[in-house]
C-alpha positions in Angstrom: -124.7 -58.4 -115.8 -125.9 -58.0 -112.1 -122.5 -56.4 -111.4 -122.3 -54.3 -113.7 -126.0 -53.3 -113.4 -125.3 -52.5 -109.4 -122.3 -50.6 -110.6 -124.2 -48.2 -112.9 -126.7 -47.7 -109.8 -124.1 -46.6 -107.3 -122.9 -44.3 -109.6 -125.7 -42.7 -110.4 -126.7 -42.3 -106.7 -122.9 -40.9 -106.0 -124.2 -38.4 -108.6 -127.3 -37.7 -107.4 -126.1 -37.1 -103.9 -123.4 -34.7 -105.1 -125.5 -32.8 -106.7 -127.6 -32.3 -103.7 -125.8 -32.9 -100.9 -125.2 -30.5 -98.2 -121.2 -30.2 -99.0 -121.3 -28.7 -102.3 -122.6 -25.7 -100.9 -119.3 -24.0 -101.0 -119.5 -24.6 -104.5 -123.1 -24.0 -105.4 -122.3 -21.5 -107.3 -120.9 -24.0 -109.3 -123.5 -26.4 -110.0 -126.6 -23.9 -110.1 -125.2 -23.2 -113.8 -127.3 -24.4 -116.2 -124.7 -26.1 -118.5 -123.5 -28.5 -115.3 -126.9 -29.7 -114.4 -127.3 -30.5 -118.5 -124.3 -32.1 -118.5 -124.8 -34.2 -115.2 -127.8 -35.4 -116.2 -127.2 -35.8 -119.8 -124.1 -38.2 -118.8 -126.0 -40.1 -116.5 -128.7 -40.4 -119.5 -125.7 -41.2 -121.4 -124.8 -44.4 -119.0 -128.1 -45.5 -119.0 -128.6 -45.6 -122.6 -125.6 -47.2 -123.2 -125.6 -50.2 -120.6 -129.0 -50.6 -121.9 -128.3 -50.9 -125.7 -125.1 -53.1 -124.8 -127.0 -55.4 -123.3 -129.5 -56.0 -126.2 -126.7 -56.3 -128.7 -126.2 -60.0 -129.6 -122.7 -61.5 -128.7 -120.9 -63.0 -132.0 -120.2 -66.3 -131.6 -116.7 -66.3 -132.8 -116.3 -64.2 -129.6 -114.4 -66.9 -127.1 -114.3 -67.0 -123.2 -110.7 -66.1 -122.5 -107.0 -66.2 -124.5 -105.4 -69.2 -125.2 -101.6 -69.1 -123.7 -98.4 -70.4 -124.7 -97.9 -73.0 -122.8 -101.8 -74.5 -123.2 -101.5 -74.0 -126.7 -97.4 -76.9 -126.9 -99.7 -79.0 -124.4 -102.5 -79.3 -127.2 -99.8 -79.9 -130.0 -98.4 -82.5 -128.2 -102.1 -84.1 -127.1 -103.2 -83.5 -130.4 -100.7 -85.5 -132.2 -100.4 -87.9 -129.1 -104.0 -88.7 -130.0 -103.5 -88.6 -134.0 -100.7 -91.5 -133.7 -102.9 -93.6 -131.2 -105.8 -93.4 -133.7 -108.1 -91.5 -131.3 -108.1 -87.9 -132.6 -112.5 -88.6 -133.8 -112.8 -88.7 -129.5 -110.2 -86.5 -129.0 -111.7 -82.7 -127.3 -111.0 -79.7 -129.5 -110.2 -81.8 -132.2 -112.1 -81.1 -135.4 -112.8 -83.6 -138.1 -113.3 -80.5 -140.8 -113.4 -82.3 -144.3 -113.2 -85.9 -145.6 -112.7 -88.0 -148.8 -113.2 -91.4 -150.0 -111.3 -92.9 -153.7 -111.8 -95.5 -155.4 -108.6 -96.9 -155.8 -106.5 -100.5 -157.3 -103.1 -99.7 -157.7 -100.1 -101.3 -155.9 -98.6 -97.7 -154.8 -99.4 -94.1 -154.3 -97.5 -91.0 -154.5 -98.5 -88.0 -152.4 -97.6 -84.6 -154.0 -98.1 -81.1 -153.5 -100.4 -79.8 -156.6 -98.1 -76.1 -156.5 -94.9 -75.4 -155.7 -94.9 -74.6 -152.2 -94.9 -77.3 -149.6 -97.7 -78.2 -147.7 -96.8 -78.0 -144.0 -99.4 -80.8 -143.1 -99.1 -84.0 -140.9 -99.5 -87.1 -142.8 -100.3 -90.5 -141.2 -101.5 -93.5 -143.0 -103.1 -96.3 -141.4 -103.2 -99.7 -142.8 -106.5 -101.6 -143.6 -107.0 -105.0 -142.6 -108.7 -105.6 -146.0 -108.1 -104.5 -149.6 -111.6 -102.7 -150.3 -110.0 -101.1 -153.0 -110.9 -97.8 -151.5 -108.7 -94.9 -149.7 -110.5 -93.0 -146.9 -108.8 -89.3 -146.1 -109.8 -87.2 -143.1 -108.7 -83.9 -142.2 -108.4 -82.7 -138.4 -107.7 -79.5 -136.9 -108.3 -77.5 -133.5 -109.6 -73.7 -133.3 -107.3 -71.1 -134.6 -107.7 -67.8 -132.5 -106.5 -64.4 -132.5 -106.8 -63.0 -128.6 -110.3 -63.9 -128.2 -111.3 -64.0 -131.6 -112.0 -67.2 -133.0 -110.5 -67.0 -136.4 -110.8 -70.6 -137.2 -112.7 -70.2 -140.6 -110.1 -67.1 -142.0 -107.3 -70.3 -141.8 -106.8 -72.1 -145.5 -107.7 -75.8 -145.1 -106.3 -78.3 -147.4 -108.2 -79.9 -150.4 -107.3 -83.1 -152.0 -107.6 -84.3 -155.6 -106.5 -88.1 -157.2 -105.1 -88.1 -160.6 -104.3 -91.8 -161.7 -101.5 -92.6 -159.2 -101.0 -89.7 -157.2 -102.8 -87.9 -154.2 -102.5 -84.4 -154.5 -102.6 -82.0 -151.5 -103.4 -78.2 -152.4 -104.8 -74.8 -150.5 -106.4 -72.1 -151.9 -104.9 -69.5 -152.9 -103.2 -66.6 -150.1 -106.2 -64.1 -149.6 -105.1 -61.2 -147.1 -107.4 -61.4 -144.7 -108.5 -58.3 -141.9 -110.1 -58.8 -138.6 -110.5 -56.2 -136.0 -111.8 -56.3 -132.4 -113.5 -53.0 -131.4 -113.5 -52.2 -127.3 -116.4 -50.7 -125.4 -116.4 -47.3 -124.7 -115.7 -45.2 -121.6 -119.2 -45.2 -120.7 -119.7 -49.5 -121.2 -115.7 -50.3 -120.2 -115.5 -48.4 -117.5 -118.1 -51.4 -115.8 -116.0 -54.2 -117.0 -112.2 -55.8 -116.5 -111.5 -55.9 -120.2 -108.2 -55.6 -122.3 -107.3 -54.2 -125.2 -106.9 -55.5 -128.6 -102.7 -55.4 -128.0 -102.2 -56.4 -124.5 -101.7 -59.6 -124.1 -102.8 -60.3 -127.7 -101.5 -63.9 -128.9 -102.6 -65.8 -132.3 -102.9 -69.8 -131.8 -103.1 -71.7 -135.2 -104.6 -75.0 -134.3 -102.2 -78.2 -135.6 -103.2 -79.9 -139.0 -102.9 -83.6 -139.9 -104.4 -85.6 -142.2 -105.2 -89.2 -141.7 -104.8 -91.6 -144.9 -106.5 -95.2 -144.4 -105.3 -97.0 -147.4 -106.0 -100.5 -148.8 -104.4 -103.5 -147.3 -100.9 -104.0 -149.1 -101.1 -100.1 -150.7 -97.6 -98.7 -150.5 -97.2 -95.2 -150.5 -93.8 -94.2 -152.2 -93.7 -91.2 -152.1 -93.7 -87.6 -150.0 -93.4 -84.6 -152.6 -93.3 -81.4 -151.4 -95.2 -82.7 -148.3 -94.4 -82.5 -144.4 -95.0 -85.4 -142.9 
């Protein structure tokens, strides 16, 4: 902010001093118009206004620091699911523990189904109780999805879960079309900052799912339908 307030000063005084100086007198005849003094200081009225008025706008949160690259973004799939198979994904940064379940449940097996159609493209892991407490815990982790620097984390469909009798059913709602838009600063707010455009550059991450199943000591799970595991 201290940069781009000394910014907006030096160009005001480069202004100021054209106007004045002694080497536009060649071209005085130019700047004695009335229209070029208005529009002089009606632009530097202009700047001022709007460095002022940017500044007292509130940043959105889901506005993030900087882009999330290719290569960052394989490291955290592979970290991610590193720390998913070693049981350490609730410690593990940028992980997300987004919803969980508990059911009651006293049956010798399980089947785990997609509720539609489609398949859910979902990592399943199951981790074996040392007791039978006839309950099944579910938990479901993901990272921060982002579009540029957008974080678009809540537009992305999470799963939901549902037990009928003996089978788990996995489900999403249902495909809403969903807009975003990033809007740039103008000439008179850019032109004081290194920013890029909505399209250069631009890269969507969609964090990794998986959902952790701690079943029953003894609870055999026969089944995949329609899942990705």
């Amino acid at each position: 902010m201290m940069l781009s307030l000394f910014l907006l000063m030096i160009i005001i005084l480069i202004i100021i001093a054209i106007v004045k100086g002694v080497g536009i007198r060649q071209y005085r005849w130019f700047f004695e118009g009335g229209r070029t003094k208005w529009f002089l200081a009606g632009y530097v009225l202009l700047l001022i206004i709007s460095f002022c008025t940017y500044q007292l706008i509130p940043k959105e949160k889901e506005v993030i620091g900087s882009n999330i690259s290719q290569l960052e973004e394989e490291q955290f799939y592979n970290d991610f699911h590193d720390a998913a198979l070693k049981g350490e994904l609730h410690s593990f940064d940028g992980a997300v523990r987004a919803e969980e379940w508990v059911f009651d449940y006293d049956e010798p097996k399980l089947h785990l189904k997609s509720k539609y159609s489609n398949p859910i493209s979902v990592s399943v892991i199951t981790e074996q109780k040392p007791t039978n407490d006839k309950t099944i815990e579910a938990y479901y982790y993901t990272g921060v999805s982002t579009s540029g620097n957008i974080d678009i984390t809540d537009a992305i469909s999470r799963i939901d879960l549902e037990l009928h009798g003996t089978t788990l059913e996995l489900m999403r709602a249902e495909v809403v079309d969903k807009h975003f838009a990033q809007f740039i600063q103008e000439f008179t707010i850019g032109q004081f900052y290194d920013q890029q455009s909505f399209l250069n550059g631009h890269h969507t991450h969609i964090a990794p799912e998986i959902l952790i199943l701690k079943i029953p000591e003894g609870l055999e799970v026969v089944d995949y339908a329609n899942v990705l595991r």
